[in-house]
N, C-alpha and C positions, 0 to 999 in steps of 0.2 A: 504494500500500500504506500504509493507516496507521501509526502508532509502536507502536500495539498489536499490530497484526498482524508487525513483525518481530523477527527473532530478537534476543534480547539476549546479545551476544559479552563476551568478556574483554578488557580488565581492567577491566570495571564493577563497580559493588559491590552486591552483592545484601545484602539487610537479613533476619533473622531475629527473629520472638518467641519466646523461649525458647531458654536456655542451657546445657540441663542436658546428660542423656547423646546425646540423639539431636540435639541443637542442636551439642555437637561433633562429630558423626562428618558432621554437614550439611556443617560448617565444614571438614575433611580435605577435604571432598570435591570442595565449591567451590573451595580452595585448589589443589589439586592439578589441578585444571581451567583453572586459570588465572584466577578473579575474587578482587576483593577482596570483604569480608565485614564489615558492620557486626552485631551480637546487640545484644537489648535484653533485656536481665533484669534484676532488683531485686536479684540475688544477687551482692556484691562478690566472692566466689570461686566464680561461674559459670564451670563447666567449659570450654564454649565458648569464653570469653575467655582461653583458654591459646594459642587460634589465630587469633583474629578479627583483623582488623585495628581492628577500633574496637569497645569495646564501653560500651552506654549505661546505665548502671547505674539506670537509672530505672525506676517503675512501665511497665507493660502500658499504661494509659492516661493517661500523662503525655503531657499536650501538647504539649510541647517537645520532647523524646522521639520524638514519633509525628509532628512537623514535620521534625524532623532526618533521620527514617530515609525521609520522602516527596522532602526537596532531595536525598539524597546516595546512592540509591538507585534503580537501575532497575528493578528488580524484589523484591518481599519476599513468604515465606513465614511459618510458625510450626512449632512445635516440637512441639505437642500442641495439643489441641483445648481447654483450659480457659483460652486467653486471650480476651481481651476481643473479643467480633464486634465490638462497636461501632468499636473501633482499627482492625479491619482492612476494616471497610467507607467507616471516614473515610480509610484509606490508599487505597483503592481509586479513590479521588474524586480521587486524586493524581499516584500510579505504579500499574505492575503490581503485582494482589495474586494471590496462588494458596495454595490453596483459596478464595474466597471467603467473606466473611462469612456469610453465608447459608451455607452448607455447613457450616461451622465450629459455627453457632449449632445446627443438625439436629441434630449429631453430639454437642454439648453437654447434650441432652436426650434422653431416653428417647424418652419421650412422644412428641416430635414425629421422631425415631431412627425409631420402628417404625411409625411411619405414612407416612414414605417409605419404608420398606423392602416395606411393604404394598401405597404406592401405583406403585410397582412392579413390580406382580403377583407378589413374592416372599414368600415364607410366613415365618410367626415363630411363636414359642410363643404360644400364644393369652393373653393379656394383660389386664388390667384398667389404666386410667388413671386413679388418685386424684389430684386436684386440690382433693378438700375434705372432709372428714369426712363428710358425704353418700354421697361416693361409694363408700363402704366401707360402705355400710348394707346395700348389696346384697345377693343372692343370691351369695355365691362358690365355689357348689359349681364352676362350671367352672374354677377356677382353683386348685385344690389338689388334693393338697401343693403349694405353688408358694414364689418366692421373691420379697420384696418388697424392692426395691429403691428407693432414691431417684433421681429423676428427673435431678438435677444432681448431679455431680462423685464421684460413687460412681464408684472403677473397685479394681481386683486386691483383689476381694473384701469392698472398704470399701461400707459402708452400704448394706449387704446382710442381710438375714433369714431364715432361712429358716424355713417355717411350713403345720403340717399341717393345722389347723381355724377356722373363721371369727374364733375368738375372738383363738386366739393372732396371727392376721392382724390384726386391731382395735384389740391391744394394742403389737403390734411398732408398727403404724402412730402410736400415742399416742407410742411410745417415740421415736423417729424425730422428734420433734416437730411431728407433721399437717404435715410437706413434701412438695410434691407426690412420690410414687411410683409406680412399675408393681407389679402382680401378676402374675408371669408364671406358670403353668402348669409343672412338672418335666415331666421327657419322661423317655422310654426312651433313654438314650442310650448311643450306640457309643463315642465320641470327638468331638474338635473339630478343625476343619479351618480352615485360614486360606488366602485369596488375596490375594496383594497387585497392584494394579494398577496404572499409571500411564497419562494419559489427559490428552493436548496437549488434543485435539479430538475429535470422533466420529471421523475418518479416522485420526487417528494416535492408538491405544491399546495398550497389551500388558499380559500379566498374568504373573507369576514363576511357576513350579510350587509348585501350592499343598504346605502344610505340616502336621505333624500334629502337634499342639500335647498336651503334658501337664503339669497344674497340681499344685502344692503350695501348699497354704491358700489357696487363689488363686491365686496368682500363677503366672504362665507358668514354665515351670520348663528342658521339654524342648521342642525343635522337631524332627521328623524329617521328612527332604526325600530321595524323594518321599514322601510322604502313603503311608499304606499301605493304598490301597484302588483301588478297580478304576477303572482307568485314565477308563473312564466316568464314573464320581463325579468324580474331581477335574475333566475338563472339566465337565461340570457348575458346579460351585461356581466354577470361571472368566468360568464365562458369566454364571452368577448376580452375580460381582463386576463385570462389565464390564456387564453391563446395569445396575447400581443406579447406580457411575459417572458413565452415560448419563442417566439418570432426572435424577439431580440437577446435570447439565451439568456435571459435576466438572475441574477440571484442579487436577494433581497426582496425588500417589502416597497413595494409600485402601488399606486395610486392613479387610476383610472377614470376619468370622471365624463359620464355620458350625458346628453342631450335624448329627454325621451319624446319623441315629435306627436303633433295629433294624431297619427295612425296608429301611435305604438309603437313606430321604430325605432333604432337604435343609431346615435350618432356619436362616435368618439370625440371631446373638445379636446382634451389634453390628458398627459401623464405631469405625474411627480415622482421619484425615484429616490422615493423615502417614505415616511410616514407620513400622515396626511388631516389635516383640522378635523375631515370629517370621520375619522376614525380615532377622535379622543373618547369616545363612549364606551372603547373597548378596554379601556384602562378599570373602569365599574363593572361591565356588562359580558364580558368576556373572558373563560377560562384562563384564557393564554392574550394580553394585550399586544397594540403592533407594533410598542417598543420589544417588550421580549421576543416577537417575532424576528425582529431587526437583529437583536443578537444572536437568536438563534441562526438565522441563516448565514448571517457572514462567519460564522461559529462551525457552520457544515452541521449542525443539529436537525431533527427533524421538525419540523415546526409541529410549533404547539396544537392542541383544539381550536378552532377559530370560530365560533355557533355559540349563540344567545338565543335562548328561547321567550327573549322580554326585549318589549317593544320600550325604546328609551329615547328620549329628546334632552339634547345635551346644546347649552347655549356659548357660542363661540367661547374659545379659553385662548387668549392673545396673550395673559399675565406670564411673564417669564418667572415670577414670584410664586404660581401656583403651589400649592402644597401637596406636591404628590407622595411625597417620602410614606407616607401612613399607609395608605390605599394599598402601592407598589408593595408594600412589606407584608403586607397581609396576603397574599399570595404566594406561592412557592412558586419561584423562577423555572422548576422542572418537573411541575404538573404535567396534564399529559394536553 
């Protein structure tokens, strides 16, 4: 069996990028499993560093930094998808990395976001891909009213347009400063639905019950678990999250989040390639939470139970101050 192939037990230390909200509740959760915990954020009052056992107050792609966390770590994740691929493809070169850079990078871009979601034979809003003032010369009747988004580091609504006619499209896009963006297509829509999934391997995967997400100015707001649609749908959108997963040989814990149209069909908006707001319920509601999921897989463990048989409404949790330490401890990290 090679060192990759086996499991990594406690008390090693697993390495995280990013320290914010979901890089603490990473660190509860490791802790409370029994690993030690190195975080690497720039942020001297990184949340995360109220629990770590080390934290590297360095850039994302400090070198020294991204040396330390490859000797003193057996395995390392990230926190969110806008750190650096490049870091985590030189760590990969090193120790265990999970999610992969290459995953990370997909997830980092629209663009390149909906053409694995595509080349997965899963459907999206139908979309235009601006990469150069050129490409907005075009014909956009199919893509209006639509919203025009920037390709990188747009998320809860930031650097987003929305826009009914070619011009005001042309113009958002000037405004925007000509970076690359998508043109997506508005839909009829029902609601939005989230799966979150966790994925060692092809043989070992599982997916939470998905969730049914409601926004304020963006931003996620409400979660309600279960989803409130026909029990059909949400397998569906399970499957849809385990096969894209699959597509992109993902390990770790992805976040899926679908548009459900009037028909009932199924639209992919986006991934997240970590844990995910609308799967804070499962830290209460769930055998096995998608933090401990998250250690389990970068861990090579089999992932935990992921099934609640209780319906649970959980209102946005933004406070990096939360107090999970209590909740987390009252579980055992290797339940089944």
């Amino acid at each position: 069996m090679s060192a990759a192939s086996q499991p990594v037990l406690p008390p090693s230390m697993l390495g995280i990028l990013g320290g914010g909200q979901l890089g603490r509740m990473f660190t509860v959760a490791a802790k409370t499993m029994g690993y030690h915990v190195t975080v690497l954020d720039p942020d001297p009052n990184a949340p995360a560093a109220d629990f770590a056992d080390v934290h590297l107050c360095r850039a994302y792609d400090d070198p020294e930094a991204l040396r330390l966390l490859a000797d003193s770590c057996a395995a390392v994740t990230t926190e969110f998808e806008n750190v650096n691929a490049d870091s985590m493809r030189w760590l990969a070169g090193r120790t265990r990395v999970s999610p992969s850079g290459d995953c990370v990078a997909i997830a980092q871009d629209r663009i390149q976001e909906k053409a694995w979601i595509n080349r997965a034979g899963l459907a999206t809003a139908p979309y235009l891909a601006i990469e150069s003032v050129e490409d907005i010369q075009c014909d956009l009747a199919p893509y209006l009213p639509g919203i025009l988004k920037t390709a990188r580091l747009g998320y809860d609504g930031k650097g987003q347009v929305r826009v009914r006619t070619a011009d005001e499209a042309r113009a958002a896009y000037a405004n925007l400063g000509g970076q690359a963006c998508v043109l997506e297509k508005m839909l009829p829509l029902k609601l939005e639905v989230s799966a979150i999934v966790t994925r060692v391997s092809p043989a070992l995967k599982t997916c939470f019950p998905v969730a049914e997400n409601q926004h304020a100015d963006g931003i996620l707001d409400v979660s309600i678990v279960p989803a409130r649609v026909a029990p059909e749908l949400a397998e569906r959108a399970q499957a849809m999250a385990l096969r894209l997963a699959d597509e992109l040989d993902y390990v770790g814990v992805l976040a899926v989040e679908c548009f459900v149209l009037e028909d009932d069909s199924l639209v992919v908006n986006e991934i997240a390639p970590r844990p995910h707001n609308s799967g804070h319920y499962t830290l209460d509601a769930c055998m096995t939470d998608q933090f401990q999921q998250q250690v389990r897989a970068m861990c090579g463990l089999v992932p935990g139970v992921a099934g609640t048989g209780n319906s649970r409404k959980t209102e946005r949790s933004s406070c990096p101050s939360l107090p999970l330490a209590s909740c987390a401890a009252a579980r055992s990290g290797y339940g089944p």
